[in-house]
C-alpha positions in Angstrom: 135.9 -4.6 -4.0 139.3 -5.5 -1.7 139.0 -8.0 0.7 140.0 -7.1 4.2 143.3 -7.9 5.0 144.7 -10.7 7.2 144.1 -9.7 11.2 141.2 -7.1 10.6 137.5 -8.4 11.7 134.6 -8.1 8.9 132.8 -4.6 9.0 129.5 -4.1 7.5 127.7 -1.1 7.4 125.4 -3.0 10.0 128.1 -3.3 12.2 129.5 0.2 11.8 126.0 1.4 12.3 125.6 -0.4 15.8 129.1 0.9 16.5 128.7 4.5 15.8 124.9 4.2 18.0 127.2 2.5 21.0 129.5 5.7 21.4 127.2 8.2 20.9 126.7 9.2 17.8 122.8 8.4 17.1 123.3 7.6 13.6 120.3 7.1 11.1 120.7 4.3 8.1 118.6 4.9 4.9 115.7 2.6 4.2 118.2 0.4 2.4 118.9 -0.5 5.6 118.1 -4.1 4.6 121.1 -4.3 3.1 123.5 -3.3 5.7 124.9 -6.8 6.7 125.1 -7.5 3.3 126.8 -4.7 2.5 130.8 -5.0 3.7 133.0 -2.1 3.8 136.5 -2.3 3.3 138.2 1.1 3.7 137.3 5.1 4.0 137.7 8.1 1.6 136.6 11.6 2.2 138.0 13.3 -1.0 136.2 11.6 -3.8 139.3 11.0 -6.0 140.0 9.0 -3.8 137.8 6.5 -3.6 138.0 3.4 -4.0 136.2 0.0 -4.1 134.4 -0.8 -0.6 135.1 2.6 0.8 132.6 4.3 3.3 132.8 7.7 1.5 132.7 10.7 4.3 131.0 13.5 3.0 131.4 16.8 5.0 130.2 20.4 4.1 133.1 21.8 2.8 134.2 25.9 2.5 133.1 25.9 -1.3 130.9 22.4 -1.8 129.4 19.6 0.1 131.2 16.3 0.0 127.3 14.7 -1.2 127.6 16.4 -4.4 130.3 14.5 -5.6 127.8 11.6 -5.2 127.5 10.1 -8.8 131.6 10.2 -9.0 131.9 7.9 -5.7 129.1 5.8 -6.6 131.0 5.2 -10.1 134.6 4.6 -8.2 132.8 1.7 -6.0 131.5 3.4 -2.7 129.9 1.0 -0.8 128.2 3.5 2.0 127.7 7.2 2.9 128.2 8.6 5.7 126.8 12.0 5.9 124.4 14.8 7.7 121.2 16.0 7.1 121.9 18.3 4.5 124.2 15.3 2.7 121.1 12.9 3.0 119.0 15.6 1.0 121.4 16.5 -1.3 121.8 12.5 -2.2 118.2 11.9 -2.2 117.5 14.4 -4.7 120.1 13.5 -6.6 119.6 9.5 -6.8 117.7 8.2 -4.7 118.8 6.0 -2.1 121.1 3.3 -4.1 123.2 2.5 -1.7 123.4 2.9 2.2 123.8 6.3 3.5 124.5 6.7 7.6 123.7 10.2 8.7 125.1 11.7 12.0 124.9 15.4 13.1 128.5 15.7 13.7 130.0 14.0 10.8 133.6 15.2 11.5 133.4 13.9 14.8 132.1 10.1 13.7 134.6 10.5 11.0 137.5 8.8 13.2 135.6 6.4 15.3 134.3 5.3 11.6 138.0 4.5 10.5 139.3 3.0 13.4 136.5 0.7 13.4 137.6 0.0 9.7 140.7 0.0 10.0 141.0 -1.8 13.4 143.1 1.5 14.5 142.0 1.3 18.3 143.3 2.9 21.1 145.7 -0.1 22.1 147.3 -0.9 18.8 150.3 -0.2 17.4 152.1 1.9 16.6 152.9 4.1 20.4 151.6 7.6 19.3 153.6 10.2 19.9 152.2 13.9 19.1 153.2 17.1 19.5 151.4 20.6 19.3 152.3 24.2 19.8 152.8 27.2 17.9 156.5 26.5 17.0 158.9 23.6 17.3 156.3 21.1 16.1 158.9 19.9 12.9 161.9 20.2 14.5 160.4 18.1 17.9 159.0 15.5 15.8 161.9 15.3 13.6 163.8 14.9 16.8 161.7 12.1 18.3 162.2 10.3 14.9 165.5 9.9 15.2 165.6 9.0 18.7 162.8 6.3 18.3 164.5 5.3 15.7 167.7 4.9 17.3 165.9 2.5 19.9 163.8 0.7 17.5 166.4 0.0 14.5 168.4 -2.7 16.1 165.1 -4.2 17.3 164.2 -4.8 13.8 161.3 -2.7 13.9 160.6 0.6 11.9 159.4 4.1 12.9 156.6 6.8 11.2 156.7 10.4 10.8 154.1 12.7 9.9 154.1 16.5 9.5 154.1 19.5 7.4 157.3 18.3 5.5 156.6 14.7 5.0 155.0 11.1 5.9 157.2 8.4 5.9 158.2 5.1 7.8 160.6 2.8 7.7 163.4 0.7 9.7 165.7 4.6 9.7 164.9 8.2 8.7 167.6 7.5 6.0 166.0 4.1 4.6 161.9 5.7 5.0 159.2 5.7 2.3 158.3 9.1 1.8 155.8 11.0 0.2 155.5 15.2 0.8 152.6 16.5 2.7 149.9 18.6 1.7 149.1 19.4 5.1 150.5 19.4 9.0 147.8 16.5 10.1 145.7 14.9 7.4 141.9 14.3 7.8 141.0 11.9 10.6 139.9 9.1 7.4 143.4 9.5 6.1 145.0 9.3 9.3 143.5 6.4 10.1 144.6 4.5 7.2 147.8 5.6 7.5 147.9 3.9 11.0 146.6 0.9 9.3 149.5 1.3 6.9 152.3 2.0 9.3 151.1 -1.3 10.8 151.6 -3.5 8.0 155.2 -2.1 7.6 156.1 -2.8 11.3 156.3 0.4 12.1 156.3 0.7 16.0 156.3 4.3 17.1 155.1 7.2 15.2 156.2 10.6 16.2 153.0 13.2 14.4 152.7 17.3 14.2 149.3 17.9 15.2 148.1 21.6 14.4 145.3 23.6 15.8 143.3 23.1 12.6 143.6 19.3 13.3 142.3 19.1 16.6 139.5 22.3 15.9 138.7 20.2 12.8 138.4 16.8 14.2 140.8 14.9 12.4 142.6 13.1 15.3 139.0 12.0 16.1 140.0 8.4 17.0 143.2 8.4 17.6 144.9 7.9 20.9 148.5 9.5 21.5 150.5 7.8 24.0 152.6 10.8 25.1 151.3 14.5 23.8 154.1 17.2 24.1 153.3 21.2 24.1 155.9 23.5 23.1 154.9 27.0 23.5 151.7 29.4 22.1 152.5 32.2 20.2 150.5 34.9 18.3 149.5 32.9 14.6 146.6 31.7 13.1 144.2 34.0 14.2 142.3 34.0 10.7 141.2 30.7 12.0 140.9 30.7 15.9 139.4 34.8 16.3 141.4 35.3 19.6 144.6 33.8 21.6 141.6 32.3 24.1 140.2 30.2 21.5 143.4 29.4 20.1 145.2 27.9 23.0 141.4 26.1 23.8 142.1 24.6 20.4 145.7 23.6 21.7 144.3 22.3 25.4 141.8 20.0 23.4 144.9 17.9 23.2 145.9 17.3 26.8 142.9 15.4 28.0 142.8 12.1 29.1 140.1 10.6 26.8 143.4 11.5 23.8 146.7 10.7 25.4 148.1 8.7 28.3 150.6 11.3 29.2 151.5 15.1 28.4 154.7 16.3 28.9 154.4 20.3 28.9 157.0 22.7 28.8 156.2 25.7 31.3 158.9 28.4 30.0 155.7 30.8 30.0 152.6 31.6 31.2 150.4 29.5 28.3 153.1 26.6 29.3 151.8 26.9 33.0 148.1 27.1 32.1 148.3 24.2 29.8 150.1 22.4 32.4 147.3 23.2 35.4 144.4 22.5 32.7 145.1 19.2 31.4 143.6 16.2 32.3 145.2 12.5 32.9 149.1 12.2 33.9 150.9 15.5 33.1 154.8 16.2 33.5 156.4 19.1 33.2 159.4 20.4 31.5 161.3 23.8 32.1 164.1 24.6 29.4 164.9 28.1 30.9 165.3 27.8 34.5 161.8 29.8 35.2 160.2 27.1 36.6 161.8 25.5 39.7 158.4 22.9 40.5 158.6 21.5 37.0 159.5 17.7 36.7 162.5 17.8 34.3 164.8 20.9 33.8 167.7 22.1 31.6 170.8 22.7 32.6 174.5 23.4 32.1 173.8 24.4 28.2 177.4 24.6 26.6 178.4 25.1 23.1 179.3 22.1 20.6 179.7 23.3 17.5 176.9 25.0 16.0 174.4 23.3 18.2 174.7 23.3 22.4 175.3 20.1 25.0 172.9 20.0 27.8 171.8 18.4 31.3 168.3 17.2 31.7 168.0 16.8 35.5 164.9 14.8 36.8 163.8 17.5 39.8 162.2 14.8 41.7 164.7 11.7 41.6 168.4 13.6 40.8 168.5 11.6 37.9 171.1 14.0 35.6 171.2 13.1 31.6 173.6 14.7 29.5 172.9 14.8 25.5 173.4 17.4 22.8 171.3 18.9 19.7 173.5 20.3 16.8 171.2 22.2 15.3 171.7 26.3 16.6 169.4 27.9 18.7 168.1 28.0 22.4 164.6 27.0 20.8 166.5 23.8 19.2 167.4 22.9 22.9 164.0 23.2 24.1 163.1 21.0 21.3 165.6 18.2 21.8 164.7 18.2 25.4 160.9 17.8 25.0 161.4 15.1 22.7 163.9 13.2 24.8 161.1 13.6 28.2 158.3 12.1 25.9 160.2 9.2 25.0 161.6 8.9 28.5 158.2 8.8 30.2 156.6 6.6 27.6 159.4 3.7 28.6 158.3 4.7 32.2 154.8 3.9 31.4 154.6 0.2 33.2 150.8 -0.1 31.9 151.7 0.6 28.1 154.9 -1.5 27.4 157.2 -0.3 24.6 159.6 -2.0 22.6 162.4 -0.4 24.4 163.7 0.3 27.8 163.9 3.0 30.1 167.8 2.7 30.3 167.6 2.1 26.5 166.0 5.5 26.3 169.1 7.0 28.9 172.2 5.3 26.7 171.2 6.6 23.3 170.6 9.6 24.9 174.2 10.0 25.9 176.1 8.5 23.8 174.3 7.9 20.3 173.6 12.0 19.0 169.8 11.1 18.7 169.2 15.2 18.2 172.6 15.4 15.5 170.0 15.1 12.6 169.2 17.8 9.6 165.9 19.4 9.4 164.8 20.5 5.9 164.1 23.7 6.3 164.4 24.4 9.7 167.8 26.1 10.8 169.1 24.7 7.5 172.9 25.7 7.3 173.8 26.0 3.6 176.9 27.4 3.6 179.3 28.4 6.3 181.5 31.7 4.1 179.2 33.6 4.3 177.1 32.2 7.4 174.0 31.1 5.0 170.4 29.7 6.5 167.3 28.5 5.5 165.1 28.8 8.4 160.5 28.3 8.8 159.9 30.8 10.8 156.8 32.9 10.1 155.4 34.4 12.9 156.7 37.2 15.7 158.0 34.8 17.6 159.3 32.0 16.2 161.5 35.4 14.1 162.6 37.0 17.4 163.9 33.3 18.5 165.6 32.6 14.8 167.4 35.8 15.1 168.4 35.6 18.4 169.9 32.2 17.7 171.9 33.7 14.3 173.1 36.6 16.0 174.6 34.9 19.3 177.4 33.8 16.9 177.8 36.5 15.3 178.4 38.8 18.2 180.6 36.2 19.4 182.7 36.0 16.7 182.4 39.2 16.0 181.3 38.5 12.4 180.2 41.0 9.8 176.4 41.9 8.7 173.2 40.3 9.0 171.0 40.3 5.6 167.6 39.0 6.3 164.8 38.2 3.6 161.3 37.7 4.4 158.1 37.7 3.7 154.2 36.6 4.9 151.7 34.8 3.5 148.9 35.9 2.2 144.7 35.2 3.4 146.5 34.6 6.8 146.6 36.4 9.9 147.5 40.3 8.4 147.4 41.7 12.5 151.2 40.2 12.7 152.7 41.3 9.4 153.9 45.0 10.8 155.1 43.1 14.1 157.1 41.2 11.9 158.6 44.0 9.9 159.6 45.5 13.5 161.1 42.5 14.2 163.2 42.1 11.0 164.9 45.9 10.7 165.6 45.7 14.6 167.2 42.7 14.8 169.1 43.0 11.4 171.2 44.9 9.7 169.7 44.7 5.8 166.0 43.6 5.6 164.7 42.6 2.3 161.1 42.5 1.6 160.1 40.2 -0.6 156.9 37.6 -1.3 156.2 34.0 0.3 153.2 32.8 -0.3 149.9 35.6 -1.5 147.7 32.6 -1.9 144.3 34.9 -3.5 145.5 37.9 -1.8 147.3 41.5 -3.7 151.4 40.8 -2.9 151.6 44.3 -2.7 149.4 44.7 0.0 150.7 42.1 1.9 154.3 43.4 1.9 153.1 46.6 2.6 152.2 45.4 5.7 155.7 44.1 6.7 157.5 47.5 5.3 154.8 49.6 7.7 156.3 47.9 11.1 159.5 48.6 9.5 159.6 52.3 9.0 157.7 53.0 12.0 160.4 50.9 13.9 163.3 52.0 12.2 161.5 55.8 12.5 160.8 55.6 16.3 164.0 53.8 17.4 166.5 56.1 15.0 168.0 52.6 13.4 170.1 52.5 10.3 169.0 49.0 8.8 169.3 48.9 5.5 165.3 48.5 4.1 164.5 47.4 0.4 161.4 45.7 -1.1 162.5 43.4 -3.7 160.6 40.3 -5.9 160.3 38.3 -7.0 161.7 36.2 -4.5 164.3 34.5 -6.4 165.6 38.4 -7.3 165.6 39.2 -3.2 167.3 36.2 -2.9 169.9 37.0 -5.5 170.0 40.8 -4.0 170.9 39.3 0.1 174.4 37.4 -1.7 175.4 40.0 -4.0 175.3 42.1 -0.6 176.9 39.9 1.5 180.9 39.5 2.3 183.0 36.5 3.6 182.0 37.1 7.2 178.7 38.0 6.7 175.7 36.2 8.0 172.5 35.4 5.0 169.4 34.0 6.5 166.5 33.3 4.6 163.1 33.2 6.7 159.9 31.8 6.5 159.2 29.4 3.8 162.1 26.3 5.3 161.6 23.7 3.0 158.7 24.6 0.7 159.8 24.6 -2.8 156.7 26.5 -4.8 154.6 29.1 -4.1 151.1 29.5 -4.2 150.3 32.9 -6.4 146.6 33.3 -6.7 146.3 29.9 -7.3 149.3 29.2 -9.5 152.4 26.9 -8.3 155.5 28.9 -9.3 158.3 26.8 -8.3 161.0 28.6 -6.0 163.0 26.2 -3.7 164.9 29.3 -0.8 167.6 26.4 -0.1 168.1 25.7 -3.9 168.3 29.3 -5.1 170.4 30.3 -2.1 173.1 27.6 -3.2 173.0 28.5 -6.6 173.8 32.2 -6.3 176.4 31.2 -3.5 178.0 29.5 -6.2 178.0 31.7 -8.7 179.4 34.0 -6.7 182.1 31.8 -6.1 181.1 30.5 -2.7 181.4 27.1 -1.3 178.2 25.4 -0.3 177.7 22.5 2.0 177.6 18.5 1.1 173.9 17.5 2.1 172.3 21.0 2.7 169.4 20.0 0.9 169.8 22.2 -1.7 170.0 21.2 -5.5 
């Protein structure tokens, strides 16, 4: 079994027991319960390959098993405990008896992260600041953003930053110098989160900036976890296999902006969710408007200006003058929205005079201005991979976060006056199949040459998924008498390989939907297709001239 590490108090299951009664949880021990202050535990596991010596193993009903059925297998890899429900305390009964202590709590996702932080000593006032952001699109970009500008602050202080999201975890003294390892999810379960806490600890890691998805907070798995500022971008039709209606899903959303999870929530109000979220939440709440609709909000955007690809702006403090100019260079209104949330978090959390940070207010207002804190690459997300043709790499996957990727492609292009734009998509599959024909709509109106191809069918017939997308198509190119070019191609790699043989010199390629994912998931088989790798490789063998540090291969 590991011992517990310098700094972290003894827990037994005793102790963890008496814990989990204190806040609520009216837990039941086995009759082993003789040895529970015998019995130490030194971590937490809920997938049972990964236990490991001393863990409390977590054992929740799962979509296609229960955790408690795996029971011999975390016995064998050293569980100390269980904790469990009902139907896990039967399940392990019948199956061995009661040889070692098993804890059972109705709500086992819930206890889940109180459990951890207990182990793990991951309470609300330890490091590192937390800072989270939710919303339907943005999360990446916004927590790539706040990254780079904690890490700007915290660098020369000695002291390292975390990141954790759909893309990647990773921490270290700069993004460029970070541990990483790729994510299998946006937030990880509440046990894993928690030891990654404990982790980011023992590296010095300071600030953390995390994506934290609807499923997360539905699911529990911040359970525990206490954000020092919580941002909100914006709620968009998605994930409806999951949430039923828009109601639930921005309940899910609002479940983050309460006081019992964050000290402060800095929301932007550019619509009418933004303004509900803003009047719902509990606990100290600013507010952020990025498109001049909302003259009562705390912080506003203005005087946007071109530089470069990306846009300059003003963030002007509506209540004190206070006027701070910075820029983002990544493209796109929705970039600026972005930048500007993540710059208000990390300003009010150096306002916060009852949670110190290791940085200053004018700190926050100098790199701001004068250190390009928002000048940083995305995988995936706005991904410039060549600039003849104009060729991109972008996430989006949903009606809106489409109409905003487009938008922000074609504003140069009609500028410019540049050639065509070639657009490939697709949706994924055993997700939310109301938005596919929106999506085709989208696509042939706002393009010139739409090809059709796969993302990601998961268990579900590519053929039907696509047919989706080409049904909002016709009808739209139909009913509005358009002239975009419309062909269904796959696999991918061939659609790919179709959008640069079509494209000329002043021509604009974007690729939308899968950003940086490089397989995908066909009925349960990883084929391996990187958009940003394959796009660079049939620029090239065309002759075309990629960029240095695009990402791709």
């Amino acid at each position: 079994m590991r011992g517990r590490e310098a700094g972290l108090s003894v827990v037994t299951v005793g102790s963890l027991t008496e814990h989990l009664s204190a806040t609520g949880y009216d837990p039941i021990l086995t009759p082993v319960a003789d040895f529970a202050d015998r019995t130490e535990i030194t971590g937490a596991a809920m997938a049972p390959d990964r236990v490991e010596p001393g863990d409390l193993f977590v054992a929740i009903s799962g979509a296609r098993a229960h955790g408690a059925d795996f029971i011999d297998k975390v016995i064998s890899r050293g569980a100390a405990a269980v904790l469990t429900d009902a139907a896990g305390v039967t399940k392990i009964r019948e199956a061995i008896g009661y040889r070692i202590p098993v804890i059972e709590v109705a709500a086992v996702r819930d206890a889940a992260g109180p459990a951890a932080a207990v182990i793990y000593g991951t309470t609300a006032s330890s490091d590192p600041a937390l800072f989270g952001v939710t919303g339907t699109n943005g999360k990446t970009t916004t927590t790539y953003f706040l990254r780079s500008l904690l890490s700007t602050l915290l660098e020369p202080k000695q002291k390292s930053t975390g990141l954790i999201g759909t893309i990647e975890i990773a921490a270290g003294p700069s993004p460029e110098t970070s541990e990483r390892i790729a994510s299998d999810m946006t937030t990880p379960e509440a046990v894993a989160l928690h030891k990654l806490m404990h982790e980011f600890r023992s590296k010095n890691v300071a600030a953390a900036a995390m994506e934290v998805s609807s499923h997360a907070i539905s699911y529990q798995r911040i359970s525990g976890l206490y954000y020092d500022v919580a941002g909100f971008t914006n709620l968009t039709q998605d994930h409806l296999d999951l949430h039923g209606t828009m109601e639930e899903y921005f309940a899910a959303k609002a479940g983050l902006f309460r006081r019992s999870r964050t000290r402060t929530s800095v929301i932007t109000v550019d619509d009418a969710a933004g303004h509900r979220m803003a009047a719902e939440a509990t606990g100290h709440v600013v507010t952020l408007s990025t498109s001049g609709q909302a003259a009562q909000a705390h912080w506003e955007v203005e005087d946007t200006a071109a530089e470069g690809l990306g846009t300059a702006f003003t963030l002007t403090n509506r209540h004190t003058g206070e006027r701070i100019r910075t820029s983002t260079a990544l493209p796109g209104d929705f970039n600026v929205s972005n930048a500007a949330l993540a710059a208000v978090m990390v300003l009010e959390a150096a306002s916060d005079p009852e949670r110190p940070q290791e940085f200053s207010r004018e700190d926050v207002v100098e790199a701001l201005e004068s250190k390009q804190p928002f000048h940083v690459q995305v995988p995936g997300r706005m991904q410039v991979i060549a600039e003849t043709p104009a060729a991109i790499v972008d996430f989006a996957h949903n009606p809106d976060a489409m109409i905003r990727t487009l938008e922000a492609v074609r504003k140069p292009m009609q500028e410019q006056n540049r050639g065509k734009l070639i657009l490939v998509i697709g949706a994924a599959g055993e997700r939310d199949a109301s938005k596919r024909p929106t999506m085709g709509a989208i696509a042939v109106r706002m393009a010139d040459h739409v090809i059709i191809s796969d993302d990601d069918p998961h268990g579900e017939d590519p053929a039907e998924i696509r047919a989706g997308l080409l049904e909002g198509a016709h009808d739209a190119i139909t009913t509005g008498g358009l002239e975009t070019v419309l062909e269904e191609i796959t696999p991918r790699g061939d659609a790919i390989a179709a959008a640069v043989a079509a494209a000329g010199e002043e021509d604009t390629i974007l690729l939308a939907g899968r950003g940086h994912e490089d397989h995908q998931d066909v009925a349960g088989v990883r084929v391996a297709i990187d958009d940003r790798a394959e796009l660079a490789a049939q620029l090239k063998a065309r002759g075309f001239t990629t960029l240095t540090g695009s990402g791709a291969a």
